[in-house]
Kinemage of the C-alpha trace (Angstrom):
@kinemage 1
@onewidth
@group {chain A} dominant
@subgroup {mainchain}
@vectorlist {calphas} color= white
{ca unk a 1} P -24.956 3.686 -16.440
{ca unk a 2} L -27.536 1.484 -18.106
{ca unk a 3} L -26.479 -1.430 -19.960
{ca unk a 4} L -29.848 -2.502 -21.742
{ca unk a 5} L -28.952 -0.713 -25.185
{ca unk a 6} L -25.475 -2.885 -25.694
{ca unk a 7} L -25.688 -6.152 -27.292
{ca unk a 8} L -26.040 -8.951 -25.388
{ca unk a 9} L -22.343 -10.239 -25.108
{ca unk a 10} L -21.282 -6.850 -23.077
{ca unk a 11} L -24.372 -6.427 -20.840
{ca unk a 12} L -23.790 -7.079 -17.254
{ca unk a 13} L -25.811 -10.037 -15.700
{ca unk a 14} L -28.922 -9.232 -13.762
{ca unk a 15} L -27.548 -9.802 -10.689
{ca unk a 16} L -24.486 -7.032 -11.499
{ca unk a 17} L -25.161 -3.149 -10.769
{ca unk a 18} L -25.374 -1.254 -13.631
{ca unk a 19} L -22.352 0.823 -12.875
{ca unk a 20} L -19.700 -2.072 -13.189
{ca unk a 21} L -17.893 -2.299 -16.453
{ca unk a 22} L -16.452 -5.345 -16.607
{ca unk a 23} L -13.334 -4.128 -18.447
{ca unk a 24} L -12.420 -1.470 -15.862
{ca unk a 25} L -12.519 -4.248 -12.866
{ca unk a 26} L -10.561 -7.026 -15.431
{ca unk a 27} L -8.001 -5.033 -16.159
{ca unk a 28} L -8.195 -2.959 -12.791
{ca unk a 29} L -7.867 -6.788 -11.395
{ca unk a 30} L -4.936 -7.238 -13.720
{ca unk a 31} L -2.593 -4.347 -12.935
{ca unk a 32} L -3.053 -5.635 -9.021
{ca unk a 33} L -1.819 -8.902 -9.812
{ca unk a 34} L 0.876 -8.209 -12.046
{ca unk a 35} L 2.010 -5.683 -9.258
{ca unk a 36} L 2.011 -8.841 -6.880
{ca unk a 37} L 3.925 -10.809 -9.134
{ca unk a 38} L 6.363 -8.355 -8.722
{ca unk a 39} L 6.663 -8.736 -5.230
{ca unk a 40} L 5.580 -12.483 -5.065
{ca unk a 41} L 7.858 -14.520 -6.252
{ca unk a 42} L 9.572 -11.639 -7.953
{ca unk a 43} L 11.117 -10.056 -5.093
{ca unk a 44} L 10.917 -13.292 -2.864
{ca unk a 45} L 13.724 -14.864 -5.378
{ca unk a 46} L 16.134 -12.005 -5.650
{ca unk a 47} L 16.094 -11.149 -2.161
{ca unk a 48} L 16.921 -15.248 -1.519
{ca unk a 49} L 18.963 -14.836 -4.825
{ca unk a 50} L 21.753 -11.879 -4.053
{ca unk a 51} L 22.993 -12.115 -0.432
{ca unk a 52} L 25.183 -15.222 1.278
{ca unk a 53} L 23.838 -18.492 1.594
{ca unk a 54} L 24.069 -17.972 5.284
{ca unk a 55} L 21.300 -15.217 4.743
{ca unk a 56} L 19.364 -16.905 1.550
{ca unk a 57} L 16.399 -17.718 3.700
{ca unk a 58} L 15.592 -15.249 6.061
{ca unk a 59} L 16.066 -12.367 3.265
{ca unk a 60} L 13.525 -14.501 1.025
{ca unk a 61} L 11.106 -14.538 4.136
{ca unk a 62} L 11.715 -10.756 4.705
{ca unk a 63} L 9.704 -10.212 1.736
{ca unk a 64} L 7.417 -12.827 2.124
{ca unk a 65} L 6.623 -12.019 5.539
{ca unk a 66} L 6.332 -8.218 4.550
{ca unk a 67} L 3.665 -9.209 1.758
{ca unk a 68} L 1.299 -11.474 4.288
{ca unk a 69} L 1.758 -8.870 6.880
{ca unk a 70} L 0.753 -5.777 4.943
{ca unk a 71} L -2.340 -8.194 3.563
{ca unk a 72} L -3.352 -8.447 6.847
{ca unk a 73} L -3.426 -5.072 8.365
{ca unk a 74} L -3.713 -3.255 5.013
{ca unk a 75} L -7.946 -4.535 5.443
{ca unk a 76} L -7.831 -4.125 9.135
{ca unk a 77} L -6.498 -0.875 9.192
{ca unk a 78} L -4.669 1.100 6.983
{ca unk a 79} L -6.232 1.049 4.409
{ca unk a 80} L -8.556 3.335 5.881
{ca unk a 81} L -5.846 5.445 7.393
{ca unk a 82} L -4.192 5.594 3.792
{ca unk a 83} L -7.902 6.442 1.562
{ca unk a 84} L -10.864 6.683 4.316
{ca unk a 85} L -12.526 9.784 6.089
{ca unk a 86} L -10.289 12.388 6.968
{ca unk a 87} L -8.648 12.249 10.663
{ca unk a 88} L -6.338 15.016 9.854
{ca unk a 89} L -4.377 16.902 7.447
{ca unk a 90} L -2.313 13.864 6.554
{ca unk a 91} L -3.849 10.969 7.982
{ca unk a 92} L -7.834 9.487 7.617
{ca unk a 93} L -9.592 7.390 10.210
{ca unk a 94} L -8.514 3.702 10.643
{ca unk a 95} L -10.694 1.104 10.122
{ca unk a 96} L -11.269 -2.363 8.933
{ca unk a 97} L -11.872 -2.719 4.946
{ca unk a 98} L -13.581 -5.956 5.277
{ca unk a 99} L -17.026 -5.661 5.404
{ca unk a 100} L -19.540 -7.427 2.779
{ca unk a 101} L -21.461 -3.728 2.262
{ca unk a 102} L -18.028 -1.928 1.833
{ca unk a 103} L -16.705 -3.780 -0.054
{ca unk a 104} L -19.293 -4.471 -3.155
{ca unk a 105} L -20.420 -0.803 -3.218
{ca unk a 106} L -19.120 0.787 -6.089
{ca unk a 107} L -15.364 2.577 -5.646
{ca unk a 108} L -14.678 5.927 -4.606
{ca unk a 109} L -11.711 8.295 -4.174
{ca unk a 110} L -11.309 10.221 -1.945
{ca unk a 111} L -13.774 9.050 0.676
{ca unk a 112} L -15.712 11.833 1.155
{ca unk a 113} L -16.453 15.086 -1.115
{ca unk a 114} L -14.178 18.500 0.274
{ca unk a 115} L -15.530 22.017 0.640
{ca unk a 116} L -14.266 25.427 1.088
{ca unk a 117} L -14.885 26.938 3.978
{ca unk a 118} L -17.462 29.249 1.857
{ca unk a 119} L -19.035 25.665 1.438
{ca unk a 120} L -18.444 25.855 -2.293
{ca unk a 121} L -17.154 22.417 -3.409
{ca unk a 122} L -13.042 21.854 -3.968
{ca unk a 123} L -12.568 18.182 -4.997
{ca unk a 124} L -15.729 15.946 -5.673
{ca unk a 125} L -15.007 12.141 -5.055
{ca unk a 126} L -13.730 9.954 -8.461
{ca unk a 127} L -16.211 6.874 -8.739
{ca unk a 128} L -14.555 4.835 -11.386
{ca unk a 129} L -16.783 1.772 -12.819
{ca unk a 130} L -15.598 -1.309 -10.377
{ca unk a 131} L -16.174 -1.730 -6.593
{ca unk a 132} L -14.255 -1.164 -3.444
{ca unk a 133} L -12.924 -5.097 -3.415
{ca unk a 134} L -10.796 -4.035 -6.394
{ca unk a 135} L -9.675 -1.002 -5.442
{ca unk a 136} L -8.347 -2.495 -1.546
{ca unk a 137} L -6.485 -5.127 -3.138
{ca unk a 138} L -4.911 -2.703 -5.882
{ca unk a 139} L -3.848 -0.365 -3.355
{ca unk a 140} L -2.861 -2.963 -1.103
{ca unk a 141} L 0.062 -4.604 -3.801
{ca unk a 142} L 1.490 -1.086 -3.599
{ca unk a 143} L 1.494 -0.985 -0.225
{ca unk a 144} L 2.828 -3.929 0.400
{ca unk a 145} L 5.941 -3.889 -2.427
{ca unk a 146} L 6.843 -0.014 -0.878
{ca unk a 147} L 7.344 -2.621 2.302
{ca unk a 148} L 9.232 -5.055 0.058
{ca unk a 149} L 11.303 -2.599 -1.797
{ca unk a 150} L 12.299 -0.961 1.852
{ca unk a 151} L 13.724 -4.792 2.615
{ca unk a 152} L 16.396 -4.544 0.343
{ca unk a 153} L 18.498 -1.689 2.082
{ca unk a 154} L 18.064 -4.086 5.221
{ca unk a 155} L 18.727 -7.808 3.642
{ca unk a 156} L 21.736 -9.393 5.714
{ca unk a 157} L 21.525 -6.456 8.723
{ca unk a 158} L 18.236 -7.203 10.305
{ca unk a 159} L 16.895 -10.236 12.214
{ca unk a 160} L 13.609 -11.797 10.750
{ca unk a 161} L 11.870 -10.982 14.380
{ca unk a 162} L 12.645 -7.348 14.195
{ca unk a 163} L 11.116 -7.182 10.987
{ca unk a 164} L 8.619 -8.353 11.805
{ca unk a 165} L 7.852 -5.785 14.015
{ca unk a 166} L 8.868 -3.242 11.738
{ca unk a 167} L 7.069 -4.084 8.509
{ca unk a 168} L 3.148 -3.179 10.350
{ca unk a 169} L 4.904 -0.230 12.057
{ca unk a 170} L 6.746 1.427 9.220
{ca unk a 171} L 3.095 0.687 6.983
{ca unk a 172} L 0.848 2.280 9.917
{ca unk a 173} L 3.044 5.114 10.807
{ca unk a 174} L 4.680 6.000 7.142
{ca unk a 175} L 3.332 4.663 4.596
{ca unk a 176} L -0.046 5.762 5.253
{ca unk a 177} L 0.738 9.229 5.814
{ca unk a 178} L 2.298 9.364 2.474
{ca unk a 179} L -0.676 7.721 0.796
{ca unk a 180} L -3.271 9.478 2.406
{ca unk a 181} L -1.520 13.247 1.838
{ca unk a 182} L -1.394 12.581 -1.649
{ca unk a 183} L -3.648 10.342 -2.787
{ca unk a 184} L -6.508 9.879 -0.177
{ca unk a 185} L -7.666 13.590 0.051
{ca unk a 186} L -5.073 15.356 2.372
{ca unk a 187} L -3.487 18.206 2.291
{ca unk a 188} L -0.773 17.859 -0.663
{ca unk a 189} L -3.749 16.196 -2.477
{ca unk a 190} L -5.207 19.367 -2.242
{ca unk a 191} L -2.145 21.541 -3.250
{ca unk a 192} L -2.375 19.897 -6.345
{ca unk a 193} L 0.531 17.679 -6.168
{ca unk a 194} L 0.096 14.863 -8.525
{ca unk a 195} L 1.614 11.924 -8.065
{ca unk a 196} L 0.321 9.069 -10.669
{ca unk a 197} L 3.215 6.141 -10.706
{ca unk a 198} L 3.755 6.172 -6.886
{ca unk a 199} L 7.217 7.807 -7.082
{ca unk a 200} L 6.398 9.749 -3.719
{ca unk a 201} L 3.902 7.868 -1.762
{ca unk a 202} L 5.897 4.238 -2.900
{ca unk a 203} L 9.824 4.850 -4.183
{ca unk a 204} L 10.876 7.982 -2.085
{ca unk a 205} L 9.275 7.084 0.922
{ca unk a 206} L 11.219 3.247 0.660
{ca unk a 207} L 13.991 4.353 -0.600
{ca unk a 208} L 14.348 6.741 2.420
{ca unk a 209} L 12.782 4.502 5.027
{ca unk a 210} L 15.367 1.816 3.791
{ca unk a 211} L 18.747 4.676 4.064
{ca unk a 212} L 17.530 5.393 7.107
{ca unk a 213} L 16.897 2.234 8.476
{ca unk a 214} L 20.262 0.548 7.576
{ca unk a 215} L 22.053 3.359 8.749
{ca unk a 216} L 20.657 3.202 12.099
{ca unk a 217} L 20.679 -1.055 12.409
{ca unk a 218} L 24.817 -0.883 11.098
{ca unk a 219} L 24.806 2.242 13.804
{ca unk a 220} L 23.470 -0.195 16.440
{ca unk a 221} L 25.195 -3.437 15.470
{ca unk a 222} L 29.096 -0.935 15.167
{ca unk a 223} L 27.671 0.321 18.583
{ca unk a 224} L 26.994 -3.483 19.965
{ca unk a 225} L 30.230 -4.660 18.990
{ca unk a 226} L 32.098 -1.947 20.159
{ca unk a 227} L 31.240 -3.060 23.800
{ca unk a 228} L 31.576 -6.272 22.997
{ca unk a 229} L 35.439 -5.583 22.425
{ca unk a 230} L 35.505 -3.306 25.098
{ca unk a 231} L 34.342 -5.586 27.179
{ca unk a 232} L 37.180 -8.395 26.939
């Protein structure tokens, strides 16, 4: 897209590629951070905000953990496994998202173009108008509050070093699965299930992670102090 027939105030400097549109990234940019906010503080103070004193500040650093920990491997790994090449039906290929290359090359979604087996062409790839460095850290706020959100269910029943454990587990094994099947190019991507706000791939996927999860931690802690007691 060529910029030189705009007036000067909404051309994109020399040194820009002609497909950015400043816009898209700003407010592409904007929706990522006001997702954070969400999540940091937001979710930081209400988790420290709602349970006993006793648990104010390890269910604050649940959250706070869970957002520099998904950060972290969200560029190293998954966010490959969540949006990159395809490794199967529901998963793509890890891989670091870190690279200079990658990363200022214009965005696209999913990775790679898919064909019938005819070779005719199913889905063709989206390439919206701002690079790959917005698009990782988008995805990655939505990754990482899916993590936060799963916290709640677990705030006064799990010990800070277990979660920290489970936050790059659950995201590796779960969360990327989910992501990648329906919005990466897997095989409910391809079904045609449509998922736009994230209520599959970030709120049912939490929400059961976190049932789950505090069923089987009260499970274990009922099952602790039962020989505990039988013990004396």
């Amino acid at each position: 897209m060529s910029t030189s027939g705009l007036p000067s105030a909404y051309q994109v400097s020399a040194a820009s590629p002609d497909w950015l549109n400043k816009g898209d990234n700003a407010w592409q940019m904007i929706s990522a951070t006001l997702v954070g906010l969400q999540s940091v503080p937001g979710l930081v103070i209400l988790y420290g905000s709602i349970v006993k004193k006793k648990w104010a500040v390890n269910s604050a650093f649940m959250a706070l953990y869970a957002f520099s920990a998904v950060v972290i491997c969200w560029v190293t790994w998954a966010y490959k496994m969540s949006f990159g090449e395809k490794l199967l039906p529901f998963w793509g290929k890890a891989g670091p998202a870190l690279g200079q290359k990658f990363l200022i090359k214009q965005a696209a979604l999913p990775a790679s173009a898919h064909y019938y087996d005819n070779g005719n062409l199913e889905t063709s790839m989206i390439t919206p108008l701002y690079p790959m460095a917005s698009m990782v850290w988008f995805q990655c706020v939505f990754a990482a509050i899916a993590v936060i959100l799963l916290a709640g269910s677990l705030l006064g029943r799990m010990n800070i070093r277990a979660w920290m454990a489970f936050v790059p587990l659950w995201l590796t094994f779960s969360y990327t699965v989910g992501a990648f099947s329906l919005w990466g190019g897997g095989f409910l991507f391809h079904w045609g299930v449509m998922d736009y706000s994230g209520g599959y791939v970030i709120h049912l996927s939490s929400g059961v992670a976190g049932f789950t999860a505090a069923y089987w931690v009260s499970s274990l802690f009922h099952h602790i102090g039962n020989l505990m007691f039988a013990s004396n």
